[in-house]
C-alpha positions in Angstrom: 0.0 0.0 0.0 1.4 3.4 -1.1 1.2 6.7 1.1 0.3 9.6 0.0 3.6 11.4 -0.8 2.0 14.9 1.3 1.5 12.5 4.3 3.3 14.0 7.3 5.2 11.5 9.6 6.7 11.4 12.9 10.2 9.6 13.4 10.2 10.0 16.8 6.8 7.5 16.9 9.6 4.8 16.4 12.5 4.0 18.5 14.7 0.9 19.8 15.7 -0.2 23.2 14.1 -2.9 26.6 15.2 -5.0 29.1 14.3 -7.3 32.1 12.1 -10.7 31.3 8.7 -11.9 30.3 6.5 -14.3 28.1 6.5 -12.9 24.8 2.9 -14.0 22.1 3.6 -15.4 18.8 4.2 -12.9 15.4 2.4 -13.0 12.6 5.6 -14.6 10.5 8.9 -15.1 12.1 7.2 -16.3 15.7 5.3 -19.1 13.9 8.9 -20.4 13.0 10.5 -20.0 16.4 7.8 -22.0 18.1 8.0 -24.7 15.7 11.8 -25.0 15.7 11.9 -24.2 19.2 9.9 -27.2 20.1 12.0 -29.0 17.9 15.2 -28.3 19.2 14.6 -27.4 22.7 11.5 -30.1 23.3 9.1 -27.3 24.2 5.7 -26.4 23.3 3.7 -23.2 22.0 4.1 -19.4 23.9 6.6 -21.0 26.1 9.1 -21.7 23.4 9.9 -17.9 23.1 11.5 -18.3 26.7 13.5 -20.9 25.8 15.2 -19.1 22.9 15.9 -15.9 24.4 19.5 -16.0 25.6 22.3 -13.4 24.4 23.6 -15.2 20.9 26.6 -12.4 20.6 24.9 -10.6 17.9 25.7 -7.0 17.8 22.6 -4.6 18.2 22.3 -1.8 15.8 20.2 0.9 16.3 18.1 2.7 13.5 16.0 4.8 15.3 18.7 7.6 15.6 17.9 9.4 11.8 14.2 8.4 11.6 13.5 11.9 12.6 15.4 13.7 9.8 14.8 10.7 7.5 11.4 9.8 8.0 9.3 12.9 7.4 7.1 12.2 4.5 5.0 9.6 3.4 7.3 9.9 0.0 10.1 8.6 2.4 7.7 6.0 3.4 7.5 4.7 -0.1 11.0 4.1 -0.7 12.6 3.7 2.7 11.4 0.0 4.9 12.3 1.5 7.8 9.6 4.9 6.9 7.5 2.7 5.9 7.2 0.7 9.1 6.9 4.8 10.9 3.9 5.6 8.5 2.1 2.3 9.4 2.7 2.6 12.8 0.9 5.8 12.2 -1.9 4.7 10.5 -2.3 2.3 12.7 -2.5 4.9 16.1 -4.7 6.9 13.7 -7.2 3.8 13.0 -7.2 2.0 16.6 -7.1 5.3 18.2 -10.7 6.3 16.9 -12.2 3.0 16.6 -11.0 1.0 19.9 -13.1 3.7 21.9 -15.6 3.8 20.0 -16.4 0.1 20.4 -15.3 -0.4 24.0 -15.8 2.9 25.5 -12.1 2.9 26.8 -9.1 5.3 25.6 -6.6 3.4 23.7 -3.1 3.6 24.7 -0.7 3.7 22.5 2.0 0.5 21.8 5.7 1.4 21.8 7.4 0.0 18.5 11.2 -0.8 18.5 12.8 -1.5 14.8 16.3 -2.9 15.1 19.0 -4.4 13.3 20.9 -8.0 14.6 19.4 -8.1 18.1 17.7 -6.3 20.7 17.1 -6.5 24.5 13.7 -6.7 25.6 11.3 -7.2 28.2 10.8 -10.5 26.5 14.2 -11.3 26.5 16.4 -11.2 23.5 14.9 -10.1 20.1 16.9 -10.9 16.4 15.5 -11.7 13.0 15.5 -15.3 14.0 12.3 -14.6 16.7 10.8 -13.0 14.2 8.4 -10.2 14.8 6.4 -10.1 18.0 4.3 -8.7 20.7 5.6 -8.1 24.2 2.7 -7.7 26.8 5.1 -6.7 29.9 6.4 -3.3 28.1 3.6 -3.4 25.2 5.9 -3.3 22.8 6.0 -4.6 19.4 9.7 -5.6 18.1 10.8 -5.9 14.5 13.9 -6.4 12.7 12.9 -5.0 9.8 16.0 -7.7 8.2 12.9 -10.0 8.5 11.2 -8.9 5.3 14.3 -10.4 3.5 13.9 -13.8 5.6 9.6 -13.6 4.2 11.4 -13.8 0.7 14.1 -16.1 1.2 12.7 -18.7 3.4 9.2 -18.3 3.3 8.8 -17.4 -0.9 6.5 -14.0 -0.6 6.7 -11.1 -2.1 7.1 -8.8 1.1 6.5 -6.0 -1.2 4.5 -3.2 1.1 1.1 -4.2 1.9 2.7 -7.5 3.0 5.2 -5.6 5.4 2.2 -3.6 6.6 0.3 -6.3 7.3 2.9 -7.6 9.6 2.6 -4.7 11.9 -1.1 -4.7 11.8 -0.6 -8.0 12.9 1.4 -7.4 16.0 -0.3 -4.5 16.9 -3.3 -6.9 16.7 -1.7 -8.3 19.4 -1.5 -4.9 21.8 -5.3 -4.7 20.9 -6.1 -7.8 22.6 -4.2 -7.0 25.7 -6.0 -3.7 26.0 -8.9 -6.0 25.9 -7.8 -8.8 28.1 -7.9 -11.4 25.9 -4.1 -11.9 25.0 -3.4 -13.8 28.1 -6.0 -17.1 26.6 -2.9 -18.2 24.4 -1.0 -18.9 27.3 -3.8 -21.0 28.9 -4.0 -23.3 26.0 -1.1 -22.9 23.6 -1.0 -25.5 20.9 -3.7 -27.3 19.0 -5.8 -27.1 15.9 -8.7 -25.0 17.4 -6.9 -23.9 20.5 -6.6 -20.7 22.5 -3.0 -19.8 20.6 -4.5 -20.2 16.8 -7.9 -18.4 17.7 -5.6 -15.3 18.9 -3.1 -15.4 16.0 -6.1 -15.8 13.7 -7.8 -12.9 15.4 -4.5 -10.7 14.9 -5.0 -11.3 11.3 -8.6 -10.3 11.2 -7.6 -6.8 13.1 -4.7 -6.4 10.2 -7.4 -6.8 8.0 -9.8 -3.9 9.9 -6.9 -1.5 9.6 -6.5 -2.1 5.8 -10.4 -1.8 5.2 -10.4 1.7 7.1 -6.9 2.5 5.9 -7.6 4.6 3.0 -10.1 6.6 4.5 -9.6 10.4 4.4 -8.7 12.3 7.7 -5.5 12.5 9.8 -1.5 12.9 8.9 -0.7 9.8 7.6 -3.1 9.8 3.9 -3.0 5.6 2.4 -3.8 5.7 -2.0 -6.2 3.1 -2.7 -5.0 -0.7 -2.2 -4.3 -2.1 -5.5 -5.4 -5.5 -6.5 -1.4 -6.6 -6.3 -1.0 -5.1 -3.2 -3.8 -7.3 -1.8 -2.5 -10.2 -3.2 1.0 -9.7 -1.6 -0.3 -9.7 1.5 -2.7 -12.7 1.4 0.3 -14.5 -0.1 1.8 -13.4 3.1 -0.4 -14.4 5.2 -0.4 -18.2 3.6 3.1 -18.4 3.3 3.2 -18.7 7.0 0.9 -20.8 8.2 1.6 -23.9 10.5 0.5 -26.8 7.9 2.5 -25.3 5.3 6.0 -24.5 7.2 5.3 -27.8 9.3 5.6 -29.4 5.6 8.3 -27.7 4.6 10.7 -28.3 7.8 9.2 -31.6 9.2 7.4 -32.9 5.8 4.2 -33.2 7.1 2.1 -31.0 9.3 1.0 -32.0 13.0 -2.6 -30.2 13.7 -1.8 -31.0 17.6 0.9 -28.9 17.9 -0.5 -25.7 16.0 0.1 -22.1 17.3 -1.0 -19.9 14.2 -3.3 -21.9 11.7 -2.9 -22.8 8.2 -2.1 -21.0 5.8 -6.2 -21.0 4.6 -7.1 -20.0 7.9 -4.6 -16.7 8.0 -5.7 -15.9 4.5 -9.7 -16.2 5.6 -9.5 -14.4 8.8 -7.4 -11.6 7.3 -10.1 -11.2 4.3 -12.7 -11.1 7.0 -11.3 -8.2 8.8 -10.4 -6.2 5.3 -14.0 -7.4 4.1 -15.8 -6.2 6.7 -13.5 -3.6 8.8 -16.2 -5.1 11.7 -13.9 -6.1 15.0 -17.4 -8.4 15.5 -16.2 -10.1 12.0 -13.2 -10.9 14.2 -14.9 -13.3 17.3 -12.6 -16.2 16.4 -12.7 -17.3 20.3 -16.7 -18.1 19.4 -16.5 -19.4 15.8 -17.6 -22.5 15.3 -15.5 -23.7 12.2 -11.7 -21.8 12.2 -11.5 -22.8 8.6 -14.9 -20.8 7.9 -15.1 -17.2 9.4 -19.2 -16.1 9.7 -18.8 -13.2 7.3 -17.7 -15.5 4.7 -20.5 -18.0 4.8 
């Protein structure tokens, strides 16, 4: 999705840094990989697999929040530079959530912090790289991205990661911040692996949220202006979305996929509940903690 080139942007939205410990919730891409090779490597299971990957590899940290200010100003930087692009987004996003969240629970919505980095970063969560992926941490309500990860979605995982798809990785983890403002994160940690569990019904519902922000997106109002989503743009993020479900990576590293030990859904059930949300920009579209069939959303029936 492009930005409109007048849109007026705010480096200092986006900045790097954390510390101390917690429990960190699965990403929209990279996360589904850690908990998979987590569990195979370290013998552990779901959310809880992010704890056991967490210790200090060496890595250097690079910071890139130190010129987003005088880099980042416009939403033409946004449409040639990642890293200006993950600052627009992040405003669209505030502008989106911040008008609709209390509108449909009558409560103020604070604000995530957003940390991009380069090679690894101490969080709350522990340690962040490219490896983690993407992800949510509830302790400092912080989403961290190594923006290096769009390279890994076209290497390893075959999509496009052209912008919509990057965007939609954001919306995604700042899905995640949604449901701790409503209290709902904390059900993937109560049952964290399965077909229909806890863990897939909140990754799924992350989706459908990315999907809200893209319907409302492009409506007029605020600094950060969106043009019209193209019909490639659209595809590049479904393709996104499919690329990283759990049958289809569970095929590709194991050669078969497990339905028992599930944290994100398939691939058709990303691509479904993401379609539902930009379908219907409804967060009641979005009940996957009530649905019936996972594979079926209601507004698609």
């Amino acid at each position: 999705m492009s930005f409109n080139d007048n849109s007026q942007l705010d480096g200092g939205r986006v900045g790097s840094g954390g510390g101390g410990r917690g429990i960190a919730v699965g990403g929209g891409l990279g996360g589904a990989v850690l908990l998979l090779l987590a569990g195979l490597f370290f013998g552990q299971d779901g959310i809880d697999a992010l704890t056991g990957g967490n210790q200090d590899d060496g890595q250097s940290t690079q910071q890139v929040d130190s010129g987003l200010a005088d880099r980042c100003r416009t939403g033409e930087d946004a449409n040639r530079d990642t890293e200006c692009r993950m600052v627009a987004t992040v405003q669209s996003l505030d502008q989106f959530w911040g008008g609709y969240f209390p509108e449909v629970t009558g409560k103020k919505y604070a604000l995530p912090q957003v940390e991009l980095f380069r090679g690894t970063d101490s969080t709350s969560c522990g340690q962040a790289s490219s490896a983690t992926g993407p992800f949510y941490c509830p302790p400092d309500s912080t989403v961290y991205l190594d923006t290096g990860f769009f390279d890994q979605m076209r290497s390893q995982f075959g999509a496009d990661a052209d912008a919509l798809a990057q965007e939609y990785v954001m919306a995604h983890e700042v899905g995640h911040h949604v449901q701790n403002l409503q209290g709902t994160l904390g059900r993937a940690q109560q049952d964290p692996q399965g077909a229909t569990s806890a863990a897939v019904r909140t990754e799924l519902q992350a989706d459908c949220y990315a999907g809200m922000w893209a319907h409302h997106a492009t409506e007029p109002g605020g600094a950060v202006q969106l043009e019209p989503i193209t019909r490639t743009q659209l595809a590049d993020a479904i393709e996104a979305a499919g690329a990283i479900g759990d049958d289809r990576i569970q095929e590709t590293t194991q050669g078969r996929a497990n339905p028992e030990s599930f944290t994100h859904g398939t691939s058709a059930q990303r691509q479904a509940w993401f379609l539902t949300g930009y379908q219907t920009g409804d967060i009641r579209a979005c009940n996957t903690f009530t649905a019936s069939d996972l594979n079926r959303p209601s507004a698609l029936k």
